[in-house]
N, C-alpha and C positions, 0 to 999 in steps of 0.2 A: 569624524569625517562624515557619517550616516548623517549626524543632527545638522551640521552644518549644510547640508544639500539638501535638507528637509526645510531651511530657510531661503535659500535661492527665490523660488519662483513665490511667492506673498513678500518678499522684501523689495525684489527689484517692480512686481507690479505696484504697489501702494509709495516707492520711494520714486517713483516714474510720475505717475498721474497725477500725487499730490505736490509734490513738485513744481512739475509743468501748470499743474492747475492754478496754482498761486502766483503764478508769473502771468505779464503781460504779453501781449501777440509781438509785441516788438522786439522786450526783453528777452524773450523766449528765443526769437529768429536770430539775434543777434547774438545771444550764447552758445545757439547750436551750432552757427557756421564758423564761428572763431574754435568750439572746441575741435569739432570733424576739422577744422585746415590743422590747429594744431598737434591731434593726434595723427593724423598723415605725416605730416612736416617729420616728427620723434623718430616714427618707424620708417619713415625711409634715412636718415642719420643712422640710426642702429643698424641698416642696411649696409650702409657705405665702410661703418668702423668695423663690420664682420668682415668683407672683402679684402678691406687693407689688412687686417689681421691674419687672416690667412694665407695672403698673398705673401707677408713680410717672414710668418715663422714658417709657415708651408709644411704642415704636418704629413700629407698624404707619401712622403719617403719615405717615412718609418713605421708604418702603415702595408702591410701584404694581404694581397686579396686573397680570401678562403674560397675555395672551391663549393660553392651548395646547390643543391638542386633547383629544380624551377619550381616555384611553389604554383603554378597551375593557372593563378589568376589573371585574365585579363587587365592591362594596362587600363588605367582612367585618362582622358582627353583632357586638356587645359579647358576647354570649349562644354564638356560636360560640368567641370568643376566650378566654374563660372557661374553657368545656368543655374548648378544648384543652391548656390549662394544669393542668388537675383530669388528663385522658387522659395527658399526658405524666409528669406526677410517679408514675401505675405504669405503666411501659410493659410489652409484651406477650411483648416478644423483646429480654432484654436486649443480646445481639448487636448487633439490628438497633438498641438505642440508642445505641450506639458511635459511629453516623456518619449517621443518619438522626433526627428529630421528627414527630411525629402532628401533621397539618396539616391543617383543611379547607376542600377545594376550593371554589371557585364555577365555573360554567359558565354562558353563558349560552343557552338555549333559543326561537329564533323557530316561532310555532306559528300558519301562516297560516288565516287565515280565508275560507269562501268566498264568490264575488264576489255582488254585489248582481240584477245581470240578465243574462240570456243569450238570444243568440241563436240564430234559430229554429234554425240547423244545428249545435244544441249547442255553439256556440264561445262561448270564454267574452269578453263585450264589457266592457272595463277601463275604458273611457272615454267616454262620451257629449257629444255635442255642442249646446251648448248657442245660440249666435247669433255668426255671423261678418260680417264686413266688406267687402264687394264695391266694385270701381272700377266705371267704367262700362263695359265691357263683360261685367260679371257673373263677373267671373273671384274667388274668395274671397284678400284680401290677408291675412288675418288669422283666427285661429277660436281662441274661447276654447274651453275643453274643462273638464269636471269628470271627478277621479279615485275613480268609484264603489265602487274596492275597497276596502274597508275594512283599516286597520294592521293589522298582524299584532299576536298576543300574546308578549310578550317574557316570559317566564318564567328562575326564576336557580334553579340544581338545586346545592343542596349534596352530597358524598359525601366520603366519605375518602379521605384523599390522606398524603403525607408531602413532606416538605422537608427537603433536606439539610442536614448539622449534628446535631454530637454533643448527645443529650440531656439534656446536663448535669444537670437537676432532676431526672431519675429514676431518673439515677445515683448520685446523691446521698443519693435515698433509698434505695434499696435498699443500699448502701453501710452509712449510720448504723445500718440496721434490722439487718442484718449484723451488724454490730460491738458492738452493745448484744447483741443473742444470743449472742455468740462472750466475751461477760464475764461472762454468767450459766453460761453452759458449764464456767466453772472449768478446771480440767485440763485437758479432753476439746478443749479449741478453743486449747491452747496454741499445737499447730505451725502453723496456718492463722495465729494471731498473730505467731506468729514469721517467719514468711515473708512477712508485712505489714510491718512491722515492718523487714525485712532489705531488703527492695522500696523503701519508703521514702527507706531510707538509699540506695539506689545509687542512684535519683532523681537525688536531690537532689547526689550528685557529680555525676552528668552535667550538671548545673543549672551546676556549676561549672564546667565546662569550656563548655559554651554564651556565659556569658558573657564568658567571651575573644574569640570572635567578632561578638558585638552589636554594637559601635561601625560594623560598616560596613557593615551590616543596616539599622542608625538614620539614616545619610546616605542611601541608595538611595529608603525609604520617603519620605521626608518631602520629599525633591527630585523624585520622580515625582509626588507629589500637587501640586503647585503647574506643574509643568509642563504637566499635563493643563485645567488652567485657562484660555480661550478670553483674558480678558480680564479679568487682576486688579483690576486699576484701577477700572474701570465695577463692578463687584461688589463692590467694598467700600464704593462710594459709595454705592448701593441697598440694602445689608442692612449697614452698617455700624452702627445703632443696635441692629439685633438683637442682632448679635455681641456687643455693649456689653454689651449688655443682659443677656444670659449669660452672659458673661464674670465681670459686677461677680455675677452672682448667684450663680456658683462658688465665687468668693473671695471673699464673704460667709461662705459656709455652710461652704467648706473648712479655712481659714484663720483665722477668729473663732470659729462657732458650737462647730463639731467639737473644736476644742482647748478651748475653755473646759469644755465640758462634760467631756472628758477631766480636767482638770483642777480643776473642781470637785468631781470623784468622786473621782478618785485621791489629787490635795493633791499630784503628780509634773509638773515641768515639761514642757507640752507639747513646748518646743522640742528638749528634748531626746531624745524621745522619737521624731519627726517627723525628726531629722536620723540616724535610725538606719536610714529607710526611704527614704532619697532615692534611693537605687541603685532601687529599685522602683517609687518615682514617674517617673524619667528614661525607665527602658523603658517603661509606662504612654502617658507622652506622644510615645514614637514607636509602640508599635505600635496605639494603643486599640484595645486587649483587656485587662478585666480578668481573665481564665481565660489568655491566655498570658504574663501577669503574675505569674499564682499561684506557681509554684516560686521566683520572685525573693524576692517578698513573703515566702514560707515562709522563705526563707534567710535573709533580712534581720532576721525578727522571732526568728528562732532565735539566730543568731550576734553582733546587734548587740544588741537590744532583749534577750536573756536572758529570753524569756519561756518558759512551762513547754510543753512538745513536744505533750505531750497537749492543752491549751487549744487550742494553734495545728492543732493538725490534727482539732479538730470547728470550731471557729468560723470560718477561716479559708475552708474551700471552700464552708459553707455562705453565707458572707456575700457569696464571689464570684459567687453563684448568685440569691439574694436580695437582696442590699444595694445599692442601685443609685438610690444619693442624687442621684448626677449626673445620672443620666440621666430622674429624675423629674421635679428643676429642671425640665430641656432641654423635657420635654415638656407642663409648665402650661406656660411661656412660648412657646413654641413654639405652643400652642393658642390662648391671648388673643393671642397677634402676628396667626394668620390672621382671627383674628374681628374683628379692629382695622381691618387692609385691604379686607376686606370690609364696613366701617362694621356689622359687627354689635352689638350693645349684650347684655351677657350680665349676667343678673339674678344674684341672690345665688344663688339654688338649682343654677343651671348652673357658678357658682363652685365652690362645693362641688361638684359631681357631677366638675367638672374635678378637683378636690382627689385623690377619693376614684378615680377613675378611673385618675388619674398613678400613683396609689401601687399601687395593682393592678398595672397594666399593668408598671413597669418591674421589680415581681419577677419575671414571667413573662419579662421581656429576656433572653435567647441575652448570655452574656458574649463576644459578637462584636464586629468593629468595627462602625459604622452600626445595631447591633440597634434604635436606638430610633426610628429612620424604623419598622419593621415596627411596633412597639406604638404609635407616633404615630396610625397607623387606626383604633386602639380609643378614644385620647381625643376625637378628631373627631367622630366616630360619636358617642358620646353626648350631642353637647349639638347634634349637626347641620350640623354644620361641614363644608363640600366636601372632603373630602381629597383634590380633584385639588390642591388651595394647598399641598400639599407638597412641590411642584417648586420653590416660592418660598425653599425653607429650603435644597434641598439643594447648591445650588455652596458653602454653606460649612459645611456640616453635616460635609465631611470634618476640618478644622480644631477646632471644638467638640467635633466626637467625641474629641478628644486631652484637653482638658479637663476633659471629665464625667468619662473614664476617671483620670483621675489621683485628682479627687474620690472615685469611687468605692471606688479602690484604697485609697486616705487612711482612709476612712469606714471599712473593712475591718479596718485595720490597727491601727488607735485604738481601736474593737469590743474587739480580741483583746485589748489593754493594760486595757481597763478589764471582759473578763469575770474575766482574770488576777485583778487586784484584788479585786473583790465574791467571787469564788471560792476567794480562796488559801488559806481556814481548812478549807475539802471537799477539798483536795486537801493538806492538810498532813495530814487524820487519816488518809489509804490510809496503806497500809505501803510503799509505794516513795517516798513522798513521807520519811520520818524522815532527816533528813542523817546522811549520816559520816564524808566527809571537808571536815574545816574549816579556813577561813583567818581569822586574826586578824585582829581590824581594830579602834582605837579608836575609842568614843561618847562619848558624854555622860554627865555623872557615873559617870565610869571604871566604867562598863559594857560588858564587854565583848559583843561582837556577833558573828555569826557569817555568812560569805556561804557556803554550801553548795552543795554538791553532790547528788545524791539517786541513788538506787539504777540510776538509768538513766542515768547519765554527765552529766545537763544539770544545766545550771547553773539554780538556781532563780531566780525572779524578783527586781528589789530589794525588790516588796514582799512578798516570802519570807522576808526577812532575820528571824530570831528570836533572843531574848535567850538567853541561857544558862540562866537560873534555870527556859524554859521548857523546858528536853529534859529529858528522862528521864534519871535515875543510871545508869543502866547503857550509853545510849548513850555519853553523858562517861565513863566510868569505858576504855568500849569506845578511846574516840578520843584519851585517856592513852596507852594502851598500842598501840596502833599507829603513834599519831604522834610519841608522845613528848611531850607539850601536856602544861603544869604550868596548872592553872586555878585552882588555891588562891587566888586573891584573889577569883575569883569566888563563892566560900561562905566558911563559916566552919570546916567543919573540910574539908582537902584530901582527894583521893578517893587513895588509896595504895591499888598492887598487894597481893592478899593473898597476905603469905607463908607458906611452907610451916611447916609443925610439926612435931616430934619425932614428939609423938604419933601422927600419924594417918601415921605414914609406911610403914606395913604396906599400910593403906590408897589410896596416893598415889602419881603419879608428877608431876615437875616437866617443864615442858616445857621449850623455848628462851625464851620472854617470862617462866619464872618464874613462870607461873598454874599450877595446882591441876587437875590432871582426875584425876577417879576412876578407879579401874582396874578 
């Protein structure tokens, strides 16, 4: 868990800038806003299938509110939570977002007031006596009393604070905004690309070597959290419908919604697609983190799924950052559950406001484990709801956090497959995209096909695969003579080396491949 957060911040800044560096001002604008509509579009859908989920099995019956104290703290404002979110996406000291977020505080302020009567010797009299109870010999058994001081005023002073935890969002931006500069720069921002670029890759070996040690990483976490549990038994019996409840609403939206829609755009089997990232869902469900997931994710959708480098390193860190389908679920149901126990009755407009609030809230979620108790205060808060009731969710909220995360990670990953898709005609016309080195492969109506390669060693997409008749004569003519590839069945007259002439041989030298350079 350590090594893998020790990869976070040089993976998503070098998979950000070199990324965006190597894309075009157009290609770049036109990737961003289809990915931010489509990750909105996911997490408000996982929105809607939490509320009908809840509304339909309605777990907060079998669900009894515990009596606990007031833990003390000041409530957080939607209106501060907001702000903070707006404050952290530019932060002030990029340094200090390394490991620190702009937070803010509450405190609370008692501002007494002064007593109501005083006595003559200026002391201040707190309590007046109003009629006592006497035995018979006049002695007082009893004396009620009234407390003339009036309550103090409790006032709540907000200031600026920070909280620990790298701040992802503003790394993020600063990173894209980077990298989109560093590809208008042309030349002059090559070497800062190249040592993106180079950073990158050695990442991503160490990624490699990380996970030879994972597996006993995944036993330690997942045995500590259930050991720390007072009384499994009795707590599955009290939030056992919840869990359900979240549960079926994951595997709804991860497993149905997610892939079909994948696959209604693409026309590519989901499953196959889903079994490329399993190494990423496994770590996912031990450590819930989708940000200490990210370099697995990267690697998986690089070396299994064959997606294009540049796709995976802008859409990928941004979606770990924003894309957080699970944990929006988590947090409608999680809100109609307390308002259920609490016998509240919530109208259509607090429906919605819960809708519109989940989806906010979980872009702003810290890709942490438990992030979404922290944003769980902003959904409460708006429709009125006690958030001391989120004592009620958390002995298994460690448990779910494993699920949303894997959801999340899914949600992420299927993103990248289907920006790959809608994008692959913007990324076929750059000039690093034209293939050149080609493997054969039979089609349909002895059409030949081509699975390429492209100027940056990766392998391009399958839905990169283009016909023959679509390259250019001179790349064929190019991949004759370096490979040796006879393509004559694929046109009508064969693409033959030109050979040298008599005539111009004053003019000419022949090389080793037998091509023509001027002298």
């Amino acid at each position: 868990m350590r090594m893998l957060k020790m990869l976070i911040l040089p993976l998503v800044v070098s998979s950000l800038m070199s990324g965006l560096a190597a894309l075009d001002a157009k290609c770049s604008s036109r990737l961003g806003l289809i990915t931010v509509s489509y990750y909105l579009w996911t997490t408000f859908v996982a929105v809607i299938v939490g509320i009908i989920m809840v509304s339909i099995i309605h777990p907060g019956g079998a669900a009894q509110k515990e009596d606990s104290e007031d833990s003390g703290k000041p409530i957080m404002s939607s209106a501060d939570a907001l702000l903070d979110l707006i404050r952290n996406m530019f932060p002030s000291n990029l340094v200090q977002a390394t490991f620190q977020q702009y937070r803010t505080s509450s405190e609370y302020i008692v501002k007494p007031k002064p007593t109501v009567s005083q006595s003559q010797s200026e002391l201040t009299s707190r309590r007046m006596l109003i009629y006592g109870i006497q035995d018979d010999n006049g002695t007082d058994i009893q004396n009620f009393a009234l407390d003339l001081t009036p309550p103090p005023d409790v006032l709540i002073r907000t200031r600026e604070g920070t909280s620990d935890g790298m701040n992802v969002l503003g790394i993020v931006i600063f990173s894209a905004t980077m990298g989109i500069m560093l590809g208008r720069m042309g030349p002059n921002g090559s070497a800062l690309v190249n040592f993106c670029q180079s950073l990158n890759e050695a990442v991503l070996k160490i990624v490699a070597i990380v996970i030879w040690y994972f597996p006993f990483g995944i036993v330690f976490l997942v045995a500590g959290k259930i050991l720390e549990m007072s009384d499994p038994s009795a707590m599955g019996k009290k939030l056992g419908f919840y869990a359900v409840t979240v549960v079926f609403g994951l595997v709804l939206h991860g497993l149905f919604i997610l892939p079909a829609m994948y696959f209604f755009i693409t026309k590519k089997s989901p499953i196959v697609y889903i079994r490329g990232i399993l190494q990423a869902l496994l770590i996912a469900l031990a450590t819930s983190s989708s940000s200490a997931t990210l370099p697995i994710t990267f690697k998986c959708l690089l070396e299994n799924n064959h997606i294009d480098r540049r796709i995976i390193r802008f859409v990928l860190p941004v979606g770990a950052t924003i894309n957080m389908d699970g944990t929006a679920l988590y947090e409608a149901v999680a809100a109609i559950f307390i308002a259920q126990v609490n016998n509240y009755e919530l109208d259509f407009g607090q429906i919605i406001t819960i809708s519109i609030t989940a989806t906010a809230a979980s872009i702003g979620a810290a890709g942490i484990p438990q992030a979404g108790l922290v944003t769980m205060v902003i959904v409460l808060t708006s429709v009125g709801l006690p958030t001391d009731d989120i004592t009620l969710i958390i002995a298994v909220d460690w448990a779910l956090d494993r699920f949303r995360t894997m959801v999340n990670v899914m949600g992420d990953a299927l993103a990248t497959g289907i920006m790959a898709h809608i994008c692959r005609k913007d990324f076929m016309k750059e000039g690093d995209g034209v293939p050149l080195m080609c493997e054969m492969k039979p089609a349909t109506n002895a059409t030949p096909l081509m699975n390429c390669h492209n100027n940056n060693g990766n392998y391009c997409s399958p839905s990169s695969v283009v016909k023959l008749e679509d390259v250019p004569p001179e790349v064929v003519q190019l991949m004759q003579l370096e490979e040796g590839i006879r393509l004559s069945t694929a046109r009508k007259k064969p693409l033959i080396p030109p050979k040298h002439t008599k005539k111009n041989k004053e003019h000419c030298m022949i090389d080793m491949n037998g091509l023509e350079t001027n002298v």
